[in-house]
Each structure stands twice: as structure tokens, then as C-alpha cells.
C-alpha positions in Angstrom: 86.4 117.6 94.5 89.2 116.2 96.6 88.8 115.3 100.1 89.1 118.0 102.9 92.3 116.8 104.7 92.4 119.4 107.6 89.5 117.0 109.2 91.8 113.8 108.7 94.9 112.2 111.2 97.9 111.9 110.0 97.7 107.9 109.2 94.9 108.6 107.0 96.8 111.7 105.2 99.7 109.6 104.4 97.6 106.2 103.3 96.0 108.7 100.6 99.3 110.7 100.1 101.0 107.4 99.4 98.0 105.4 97.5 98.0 108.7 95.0 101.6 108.6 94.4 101.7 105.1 93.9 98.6 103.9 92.1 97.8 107.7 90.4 93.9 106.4 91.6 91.1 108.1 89.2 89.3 107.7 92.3 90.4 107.7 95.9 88.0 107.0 99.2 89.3 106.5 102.8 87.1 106.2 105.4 88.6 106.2 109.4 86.2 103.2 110.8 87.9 103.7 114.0 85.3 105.4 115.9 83.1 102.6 115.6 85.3 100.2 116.9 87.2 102.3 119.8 85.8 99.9 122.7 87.6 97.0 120.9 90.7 95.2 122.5 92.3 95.9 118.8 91.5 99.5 118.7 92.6 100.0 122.6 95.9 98.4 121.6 96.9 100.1 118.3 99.8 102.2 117.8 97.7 105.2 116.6 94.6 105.9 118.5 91.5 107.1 116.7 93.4 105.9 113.9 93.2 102.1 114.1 90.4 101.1 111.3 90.1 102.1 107.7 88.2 101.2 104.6 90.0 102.0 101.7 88.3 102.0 97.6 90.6 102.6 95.2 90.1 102.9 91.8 93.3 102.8 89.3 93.8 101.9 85.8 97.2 100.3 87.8 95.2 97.2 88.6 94.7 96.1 84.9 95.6 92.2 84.6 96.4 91.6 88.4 94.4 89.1 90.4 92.7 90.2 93.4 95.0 89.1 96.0 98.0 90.8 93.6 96.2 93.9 93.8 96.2 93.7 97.9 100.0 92.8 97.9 100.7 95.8 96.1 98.7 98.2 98.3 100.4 96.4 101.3 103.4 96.7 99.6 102.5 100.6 99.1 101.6 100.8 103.0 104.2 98.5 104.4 105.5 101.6 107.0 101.7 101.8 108.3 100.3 98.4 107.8 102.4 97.5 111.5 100.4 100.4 113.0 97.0 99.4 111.8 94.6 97.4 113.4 92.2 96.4 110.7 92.1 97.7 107.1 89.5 96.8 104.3 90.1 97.1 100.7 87.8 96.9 97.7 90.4 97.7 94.8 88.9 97.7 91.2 90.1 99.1 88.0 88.1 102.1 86.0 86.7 99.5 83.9 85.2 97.4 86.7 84.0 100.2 88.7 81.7 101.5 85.3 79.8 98.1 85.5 76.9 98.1 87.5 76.7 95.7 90.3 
């Protein structure tokens, strides 16, 4: 079921619009952590308010034979117009097969 995007900011609709053009993600989860950090110097600073902290999982066949550190340059790469107006973003990036294995 995709994500209900009429309770989302406009950071986090274009994050998701951009990840799924880019990386065509079998699966897609963004989560706003801002809330949780609003009282932080970071989050009072930021460019976007309420919209300073995300957690990002992506999960794309795209990410077959890149290292870990390849796969982060390419989402910053992929989110180079928003990464300036972001305070802190976390990304756990795996490919289908990856995801499957148990932990």
C-alpha cells in the first residue's frame, strides 16, 4: 500500500518522489524524526522547520555490486537540492537480496 502523502511536508514528498524515480525502490520508508529532536540547536536552525530529521530505508535492486559508502553517494547524489536543507539524515540502503536475509 503506498504511503499516505497528504500527512507528509513537502521535503519528505520530494525525498520519496525523487528516491522512486531514481532508484525505482521495491520498497520505500521515510520517516520525519524531526519532532523528536525540535529542541535541538540543529533542528532550531534548519532551513525547513518540522522538517529537519529523516530516516530513510530503501530497498532497490539498484544497489547490486556497490559498496556501502557508494550506495550513500548516490542517494546524496539523488538528494543534492535537499541535502543543504537538512539537518540530519540516516540511511540504511540494502538491495532485495539483502533485505530477505534475516538478521
Amino acid at each position: 500500500m503506498p504511503p499516505d502523502v497528504s500527512a507528509t511536508g513537502p521535503v519528505e514528498r520530494r525525498l520519496r518522489q525523487k528516491i522512486e524515480e531514481t532508484f525505482s525502490p521495491e520498497r520505500c520508508s521515510i520517516a520525519n524524526d524531526s519532532p523528536a529532536h525540535s529542541g535541538h540547536a540543529g533542528a532550531r536552525e534548519a532551513a525547513n522547520k518540522g522538517e529537519s530529521h529523516f530516516s530513510v530505508n530503501i530497498v532497490s535492486q539498484r544497489f547490486e555490486g556497490l559498496s556501502r559508502l557508494e550506495r550513500n553517494r548516490a542517494v546524496h547524489r539523488c538528494l543534492a537540492e535537499e541535502i543543504p536543507t537538512i539537518h540530519a539524515l540516516v540511511l540504511d540502503l540494502k538491495t532485495p537480496k539483502e533485505a530477505s536475509q534475516p538478521r
